[in-house]
PyMOL commands that place a pseudoatom at each C-alpha (Angstrom):
pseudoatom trace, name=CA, resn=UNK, resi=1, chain=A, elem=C, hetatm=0, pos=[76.902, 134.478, -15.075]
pseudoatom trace, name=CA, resn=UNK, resi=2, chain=A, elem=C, hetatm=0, pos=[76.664, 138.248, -14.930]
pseudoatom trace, name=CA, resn=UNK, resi=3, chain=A, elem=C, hetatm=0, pos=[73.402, 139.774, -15.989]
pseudoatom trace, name=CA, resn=UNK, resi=4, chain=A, elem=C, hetatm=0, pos=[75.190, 140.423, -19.126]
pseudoatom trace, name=CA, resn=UNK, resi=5, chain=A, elem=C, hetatm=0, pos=[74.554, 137.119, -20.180]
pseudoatom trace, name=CA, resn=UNK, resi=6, chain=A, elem=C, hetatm=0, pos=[70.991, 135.977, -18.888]
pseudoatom trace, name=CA, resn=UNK, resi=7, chain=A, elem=C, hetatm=0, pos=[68.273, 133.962, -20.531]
pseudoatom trace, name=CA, resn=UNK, resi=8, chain=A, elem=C, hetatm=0, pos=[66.404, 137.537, -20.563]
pseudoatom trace, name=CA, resn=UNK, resi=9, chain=A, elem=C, hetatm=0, pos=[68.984, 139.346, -22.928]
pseudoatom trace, name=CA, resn=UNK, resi=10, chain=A, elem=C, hetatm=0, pos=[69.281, 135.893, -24.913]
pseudoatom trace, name=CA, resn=UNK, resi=11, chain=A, elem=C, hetatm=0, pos=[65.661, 136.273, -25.863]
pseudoatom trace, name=CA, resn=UNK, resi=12, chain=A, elem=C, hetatm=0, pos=[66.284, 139.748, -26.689]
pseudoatom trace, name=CA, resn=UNK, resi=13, chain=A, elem=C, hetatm=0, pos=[69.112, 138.848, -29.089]
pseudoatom trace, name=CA, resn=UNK, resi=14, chain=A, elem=C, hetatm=0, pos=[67.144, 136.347, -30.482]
pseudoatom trace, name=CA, resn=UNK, resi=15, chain=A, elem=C, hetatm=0, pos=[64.545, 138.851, -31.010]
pseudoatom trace, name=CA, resn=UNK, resi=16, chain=A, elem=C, hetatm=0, pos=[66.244, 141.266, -32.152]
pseudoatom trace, name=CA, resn=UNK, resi=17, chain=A, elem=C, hetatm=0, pos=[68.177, 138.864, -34.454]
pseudoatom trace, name=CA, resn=UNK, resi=18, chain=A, elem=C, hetatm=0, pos=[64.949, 137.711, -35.649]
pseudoatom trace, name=CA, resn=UNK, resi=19, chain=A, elem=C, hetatm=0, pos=[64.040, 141.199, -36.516]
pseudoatom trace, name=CA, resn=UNK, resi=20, chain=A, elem=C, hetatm=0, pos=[66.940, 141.973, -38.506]
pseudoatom trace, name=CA, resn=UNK, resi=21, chain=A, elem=C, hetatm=0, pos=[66.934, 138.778, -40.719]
pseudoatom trace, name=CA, resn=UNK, resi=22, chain=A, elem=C, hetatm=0, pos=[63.279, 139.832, -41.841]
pseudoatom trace, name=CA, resn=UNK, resi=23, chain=A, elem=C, hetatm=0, pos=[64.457, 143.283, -42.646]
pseudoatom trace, name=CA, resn=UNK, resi=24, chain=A, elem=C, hetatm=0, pos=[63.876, 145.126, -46.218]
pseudoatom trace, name=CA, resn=UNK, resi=25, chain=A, elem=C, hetatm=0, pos=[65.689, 148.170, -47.764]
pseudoatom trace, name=CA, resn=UNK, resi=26, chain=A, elem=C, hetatm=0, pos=[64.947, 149.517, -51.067]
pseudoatom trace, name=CA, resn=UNK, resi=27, chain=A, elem=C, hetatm=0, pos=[68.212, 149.614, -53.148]
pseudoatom trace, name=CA, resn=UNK, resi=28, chain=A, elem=C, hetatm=0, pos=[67.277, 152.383, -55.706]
pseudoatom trace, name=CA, resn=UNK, resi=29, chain=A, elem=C, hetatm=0, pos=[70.706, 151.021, -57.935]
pseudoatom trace, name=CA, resn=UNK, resi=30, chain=A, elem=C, hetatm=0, pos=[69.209, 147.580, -58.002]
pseudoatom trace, name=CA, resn=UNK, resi=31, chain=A, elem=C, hetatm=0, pos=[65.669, 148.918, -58.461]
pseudoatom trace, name=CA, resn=UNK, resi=32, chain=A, elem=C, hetatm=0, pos=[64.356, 146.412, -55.729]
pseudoatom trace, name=CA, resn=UNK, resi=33, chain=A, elem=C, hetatm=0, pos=[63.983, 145.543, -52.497]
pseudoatom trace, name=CA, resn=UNK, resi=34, chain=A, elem=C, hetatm=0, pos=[67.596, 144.177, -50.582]
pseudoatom trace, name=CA, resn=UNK, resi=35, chain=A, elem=C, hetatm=0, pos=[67.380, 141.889, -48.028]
pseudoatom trace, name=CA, resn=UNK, resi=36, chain=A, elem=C, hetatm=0, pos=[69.913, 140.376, -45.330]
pseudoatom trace, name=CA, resn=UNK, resi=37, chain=A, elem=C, hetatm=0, pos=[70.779, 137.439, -47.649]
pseudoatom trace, name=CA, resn=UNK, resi=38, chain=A, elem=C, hetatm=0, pos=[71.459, 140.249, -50.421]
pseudoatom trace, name=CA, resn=UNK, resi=39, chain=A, elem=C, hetatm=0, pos=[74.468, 141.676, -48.117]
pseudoatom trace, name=CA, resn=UNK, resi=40, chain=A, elem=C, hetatm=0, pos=[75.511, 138.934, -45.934]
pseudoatom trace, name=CA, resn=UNK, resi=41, chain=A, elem=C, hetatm=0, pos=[78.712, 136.902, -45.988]
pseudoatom trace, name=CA, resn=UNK, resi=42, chain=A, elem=C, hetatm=0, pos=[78.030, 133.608, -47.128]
pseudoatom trace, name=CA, resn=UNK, resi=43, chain=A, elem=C, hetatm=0, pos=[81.036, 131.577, -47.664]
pseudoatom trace, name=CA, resn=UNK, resi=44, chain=A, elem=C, hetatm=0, pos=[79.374, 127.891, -48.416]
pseudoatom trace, name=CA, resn=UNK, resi=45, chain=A, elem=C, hetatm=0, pos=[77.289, 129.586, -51.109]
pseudoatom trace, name=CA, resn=UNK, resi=46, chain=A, elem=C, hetatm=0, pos=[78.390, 133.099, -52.300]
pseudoatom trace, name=CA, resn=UNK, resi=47, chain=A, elem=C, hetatm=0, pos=[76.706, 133.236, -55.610]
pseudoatom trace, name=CA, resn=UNK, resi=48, chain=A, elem=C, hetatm=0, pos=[72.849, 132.998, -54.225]
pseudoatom trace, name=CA, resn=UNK, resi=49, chain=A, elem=C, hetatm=0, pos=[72.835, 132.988, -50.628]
pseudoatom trace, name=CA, resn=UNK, resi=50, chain=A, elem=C, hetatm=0, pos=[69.790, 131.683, -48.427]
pseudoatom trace, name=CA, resn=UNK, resi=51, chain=A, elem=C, hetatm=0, pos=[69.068, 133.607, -45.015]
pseudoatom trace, name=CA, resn=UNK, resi=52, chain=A, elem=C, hetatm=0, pos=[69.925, 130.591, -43.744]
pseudoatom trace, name=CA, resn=UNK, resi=53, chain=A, elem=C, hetatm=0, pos=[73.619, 130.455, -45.424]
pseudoatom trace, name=CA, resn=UNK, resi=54, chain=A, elem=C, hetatm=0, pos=[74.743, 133.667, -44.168]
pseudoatom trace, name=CA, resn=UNK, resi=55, chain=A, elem=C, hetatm=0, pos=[77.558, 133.766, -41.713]
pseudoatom trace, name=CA, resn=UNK, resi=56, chain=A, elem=C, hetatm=0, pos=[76.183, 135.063, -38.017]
pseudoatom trace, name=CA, resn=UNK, resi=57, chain=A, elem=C, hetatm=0, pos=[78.252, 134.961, -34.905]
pseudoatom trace, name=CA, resn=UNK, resi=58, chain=A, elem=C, hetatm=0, pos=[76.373, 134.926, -32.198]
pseudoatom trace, name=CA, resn=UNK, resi=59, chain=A, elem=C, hetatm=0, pos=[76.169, 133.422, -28.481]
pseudoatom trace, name=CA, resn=UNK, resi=60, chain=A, elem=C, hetatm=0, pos=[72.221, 132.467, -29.611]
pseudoatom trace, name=CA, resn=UNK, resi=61, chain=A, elem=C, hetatm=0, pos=[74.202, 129.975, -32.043]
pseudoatom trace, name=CA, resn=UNK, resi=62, chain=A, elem=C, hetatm=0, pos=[74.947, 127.910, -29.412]
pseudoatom trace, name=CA, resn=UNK, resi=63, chain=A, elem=C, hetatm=0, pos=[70.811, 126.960, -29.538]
pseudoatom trace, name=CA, resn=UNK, resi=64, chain=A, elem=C, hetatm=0, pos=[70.472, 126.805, -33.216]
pseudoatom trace, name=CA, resn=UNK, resi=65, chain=A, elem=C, hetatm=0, pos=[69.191, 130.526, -32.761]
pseudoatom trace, name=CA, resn=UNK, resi=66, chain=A, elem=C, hetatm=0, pos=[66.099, 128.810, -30.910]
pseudoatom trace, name=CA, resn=UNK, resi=67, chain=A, elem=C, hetatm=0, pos=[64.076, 129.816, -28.226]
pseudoatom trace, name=CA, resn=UNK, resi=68, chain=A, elem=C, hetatm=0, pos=[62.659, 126.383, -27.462]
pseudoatom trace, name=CA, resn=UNK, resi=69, chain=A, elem=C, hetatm=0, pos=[65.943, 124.932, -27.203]
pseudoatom trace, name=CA, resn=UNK, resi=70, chain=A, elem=C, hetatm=0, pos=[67.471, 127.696, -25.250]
pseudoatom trace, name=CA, resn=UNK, resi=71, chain=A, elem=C, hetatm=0, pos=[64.695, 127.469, -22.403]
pseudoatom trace, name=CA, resn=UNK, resi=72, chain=A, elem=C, hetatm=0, pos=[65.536, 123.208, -22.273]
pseudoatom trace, name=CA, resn=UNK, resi=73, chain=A, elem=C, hetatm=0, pos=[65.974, 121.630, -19.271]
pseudoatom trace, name=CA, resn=UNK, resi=74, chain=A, elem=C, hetatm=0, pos=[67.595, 118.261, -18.213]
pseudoatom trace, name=CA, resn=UNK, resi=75, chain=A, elem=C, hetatm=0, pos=[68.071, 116.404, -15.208]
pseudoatom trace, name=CA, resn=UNK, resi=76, chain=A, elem=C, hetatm=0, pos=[71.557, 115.042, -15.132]
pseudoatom trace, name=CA, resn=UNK, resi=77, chain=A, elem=C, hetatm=0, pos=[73.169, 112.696, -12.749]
pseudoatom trace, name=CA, resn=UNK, resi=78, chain=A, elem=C, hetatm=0, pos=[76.998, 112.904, -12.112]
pseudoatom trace, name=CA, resn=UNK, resi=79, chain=A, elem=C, hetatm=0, pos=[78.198, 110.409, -9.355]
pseudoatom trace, name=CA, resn=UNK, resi=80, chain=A, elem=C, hetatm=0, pos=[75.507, 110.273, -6.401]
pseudoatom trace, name=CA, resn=UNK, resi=81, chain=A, elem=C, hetatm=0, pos=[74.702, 114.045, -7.354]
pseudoatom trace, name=CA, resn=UNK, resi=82, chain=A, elem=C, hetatm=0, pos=[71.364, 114.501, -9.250]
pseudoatom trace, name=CA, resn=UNK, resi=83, chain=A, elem=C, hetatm=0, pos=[70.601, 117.857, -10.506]
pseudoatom trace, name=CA, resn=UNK, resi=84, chain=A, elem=C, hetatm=0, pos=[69.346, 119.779, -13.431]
pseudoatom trace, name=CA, resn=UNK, resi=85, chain=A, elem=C, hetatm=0, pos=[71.114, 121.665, -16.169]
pseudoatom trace, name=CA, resn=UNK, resi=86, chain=A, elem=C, hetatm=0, pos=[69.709, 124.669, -18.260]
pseudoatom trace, name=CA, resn=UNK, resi=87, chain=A, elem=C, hetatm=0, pos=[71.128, 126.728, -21.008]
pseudoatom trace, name=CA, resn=UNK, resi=88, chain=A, elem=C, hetatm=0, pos=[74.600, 128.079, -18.628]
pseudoatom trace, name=CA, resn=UNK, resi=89, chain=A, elem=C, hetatm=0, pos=[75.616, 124.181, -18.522]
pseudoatom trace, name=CA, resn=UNK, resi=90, chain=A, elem=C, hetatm=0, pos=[75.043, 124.109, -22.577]
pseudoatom trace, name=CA, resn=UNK, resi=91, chain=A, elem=C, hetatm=0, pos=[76.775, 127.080, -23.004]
pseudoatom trace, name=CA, resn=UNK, resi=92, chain=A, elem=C, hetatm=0, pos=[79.726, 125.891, -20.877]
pseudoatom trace, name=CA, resn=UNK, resi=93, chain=A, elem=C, hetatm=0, pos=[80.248, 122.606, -22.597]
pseudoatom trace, name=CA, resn=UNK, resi=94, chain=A, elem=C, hetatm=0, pos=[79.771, 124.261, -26.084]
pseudoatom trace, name=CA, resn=UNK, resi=95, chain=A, elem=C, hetatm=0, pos=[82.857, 126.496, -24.949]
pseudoatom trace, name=CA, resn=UNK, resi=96, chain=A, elem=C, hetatm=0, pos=[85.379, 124.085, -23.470]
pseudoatom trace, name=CA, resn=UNK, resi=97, chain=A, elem=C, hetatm=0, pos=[84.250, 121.185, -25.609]
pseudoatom trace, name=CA, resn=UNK, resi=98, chain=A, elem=C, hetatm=0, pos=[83.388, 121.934, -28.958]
pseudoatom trace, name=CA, resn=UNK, resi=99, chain=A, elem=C, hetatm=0, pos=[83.400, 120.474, -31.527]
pseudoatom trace, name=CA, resn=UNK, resi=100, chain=A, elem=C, hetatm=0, pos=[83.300, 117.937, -30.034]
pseudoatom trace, name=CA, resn=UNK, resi=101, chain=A, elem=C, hetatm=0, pos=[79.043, 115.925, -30.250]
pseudoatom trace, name=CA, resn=UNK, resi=102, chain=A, elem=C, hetatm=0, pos=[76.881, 115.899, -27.135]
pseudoatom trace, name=CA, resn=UNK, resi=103, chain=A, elem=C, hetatm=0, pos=[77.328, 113.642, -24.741]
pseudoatom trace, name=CA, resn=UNK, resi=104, chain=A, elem=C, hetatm=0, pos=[75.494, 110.309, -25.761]
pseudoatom trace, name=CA, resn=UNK, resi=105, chain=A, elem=C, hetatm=0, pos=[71.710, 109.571, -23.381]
pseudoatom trace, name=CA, resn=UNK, resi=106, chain=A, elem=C, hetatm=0, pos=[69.159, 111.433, -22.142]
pseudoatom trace, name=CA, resn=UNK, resi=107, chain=A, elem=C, hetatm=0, pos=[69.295, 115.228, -21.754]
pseudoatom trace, name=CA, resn=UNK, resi=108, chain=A, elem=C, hetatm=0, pos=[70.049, 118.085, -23.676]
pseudoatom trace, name=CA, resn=UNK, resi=109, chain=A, elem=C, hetatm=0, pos=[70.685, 117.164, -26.838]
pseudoatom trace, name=CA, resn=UNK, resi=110, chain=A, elem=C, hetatm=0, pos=[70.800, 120.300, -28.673]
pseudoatom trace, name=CA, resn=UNK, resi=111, chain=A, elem=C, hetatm=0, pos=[74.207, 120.136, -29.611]
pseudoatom trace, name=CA, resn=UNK, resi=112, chain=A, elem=C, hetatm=0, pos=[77.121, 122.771, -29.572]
pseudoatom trace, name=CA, resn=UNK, resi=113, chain=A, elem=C, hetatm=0, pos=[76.875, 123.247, -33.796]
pseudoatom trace, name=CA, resn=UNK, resi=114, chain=A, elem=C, hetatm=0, pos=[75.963, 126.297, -35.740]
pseudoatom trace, name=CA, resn=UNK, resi=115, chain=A, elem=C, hetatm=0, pos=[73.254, 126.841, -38.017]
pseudoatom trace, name=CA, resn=UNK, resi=116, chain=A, elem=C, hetatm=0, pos=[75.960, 126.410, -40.983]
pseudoatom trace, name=CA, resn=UNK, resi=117, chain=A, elem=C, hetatm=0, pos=[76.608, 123.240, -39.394]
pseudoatom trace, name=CA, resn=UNK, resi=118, chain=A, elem=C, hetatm=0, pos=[80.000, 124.737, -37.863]
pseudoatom trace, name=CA, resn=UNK, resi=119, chain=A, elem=C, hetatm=0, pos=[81.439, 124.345, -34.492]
for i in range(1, 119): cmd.bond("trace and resi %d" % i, "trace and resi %d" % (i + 1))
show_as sticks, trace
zoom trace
């Protein structure tokens, strides 16, 4: 992977995506304070959106938009070749094999499903 897409700039989306879900505005035609679930697409529940039901496409999704499961670490065996995976072997799978589950055992079990519970 480039430096484009390092665990470094994954934290800082996280971050930043963190950020921006917490984020106010005052709405002076509502008379209140707005917030992300206020403005957000929300197809599953478009009448009173949760944070949590609005529609965000982002690599991050790939770890549940977690930090702990982004910095996981298994060791994986494949043949006689023992090694250990990180978050570019996740991110792989969850490309070329979604939506499909993980694979079953030990490992990282995170799985390749959004927040919404979409692949």
């Amino acid at each position: 992977f480039s430096g484009v897409l390092s665990e470094e700039v994954l934290r800082a989306l996280l971050e930043l995506q963190e950020r921006l879900a917490a984020a106010t505005a005052w709405a002076p035609a509502a008379g209140r304070q707005v917030t992300l679930s206020d403005v957000c697409y929300a197809p599953l529940n478009p009448k009173e959106p949760r944070l949590a039901d609005c529609c965000v496409n982002s690599v991050t999704q790939y770890f549940q938009n977690n930090g702990t499961r982004l910095a996981m670490t298994a060791t994986q065996t494949n043949g006689k070749e023992t090694g250990t995976v990180d978050w570019r072997d996740h991110l792989i799978y969850c490309v070329k094999w979604v939506p499909l589950p993980p694979p079953p055992g030990p490992g990282m079990d995170v799985g390749c499903w959004l927040w919404g519970a979409a692949p």
